[in-house]
N, C-alpha and C positions, 0 to 999 in steps of 0.2 A: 339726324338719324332717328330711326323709328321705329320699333319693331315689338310683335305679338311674345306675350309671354306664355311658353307651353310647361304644362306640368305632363307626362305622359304624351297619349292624345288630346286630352284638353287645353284651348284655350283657356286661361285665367286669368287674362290681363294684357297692358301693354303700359311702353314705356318709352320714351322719348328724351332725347338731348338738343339743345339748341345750338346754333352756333356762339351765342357767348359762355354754354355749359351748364344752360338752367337742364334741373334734370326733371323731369314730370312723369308721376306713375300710377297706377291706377288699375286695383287684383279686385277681380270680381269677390264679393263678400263673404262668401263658400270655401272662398283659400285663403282667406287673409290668417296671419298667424304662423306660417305654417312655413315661413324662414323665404320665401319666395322672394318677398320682396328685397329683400337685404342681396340674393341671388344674383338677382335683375341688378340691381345699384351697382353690383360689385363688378358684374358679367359689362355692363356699358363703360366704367369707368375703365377696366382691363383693355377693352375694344377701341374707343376714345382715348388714350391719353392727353393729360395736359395740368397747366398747374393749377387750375381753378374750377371748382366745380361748384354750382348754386342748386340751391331748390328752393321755392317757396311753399310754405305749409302754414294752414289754418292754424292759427294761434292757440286755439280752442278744440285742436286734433294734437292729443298729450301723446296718443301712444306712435303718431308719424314723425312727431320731436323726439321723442326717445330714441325711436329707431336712428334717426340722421345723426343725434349726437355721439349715439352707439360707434357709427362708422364717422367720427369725428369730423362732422362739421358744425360749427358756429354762429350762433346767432349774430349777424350782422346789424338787423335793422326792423323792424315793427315802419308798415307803409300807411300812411294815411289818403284819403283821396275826398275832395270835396267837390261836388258838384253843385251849383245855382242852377235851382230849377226854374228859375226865373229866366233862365235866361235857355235854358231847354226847352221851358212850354213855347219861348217864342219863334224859335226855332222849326218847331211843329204845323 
């Protein structure tokens, strides 16, 4: 599911759920603050139910962890990812 987040007439965002429950969002910088987002979270998981909801959020984005632990969800897991560029360039 997918859908334009309006404040008024404006667009100011949009926000998405997956089918395993990742939730992903994203308020143009002009609204952010301003209770929207937590809005949108609350407005998809009402629309959605289910027992499991995920999001992944930049480790080094404090105020989108506040917000998620706000509406209590928990940190699961820190993802690491390596790639051999050795074996990329060969690829190329």
């Amino acid at each position: 599911a997918w859908y334009l987040i309006r404040f008024g007439q404006d667009y100011v965002g949009a926000i998405y759920l997956t089918a395993l429950g990742e939730i992903g969002i994203g308020i143009l910088t002009d609204w952010r603050g301003r209770g929207l987002e937590v809005a949108a979270i609350k407005a998809i998981m009402r629309k959605h139910p289910r027992s499991r909801f995920l999001a992944n959020i930049n480790p080094r984005n404090s105020d989108w962890i506040r917000m998620f632990r706000r509406l209590d969800f928990k940190l699961l897991q820190y993802t690491y990812e390596f790639r051999s560029y050795e074996q990329s360039e060969t690829r190329a």
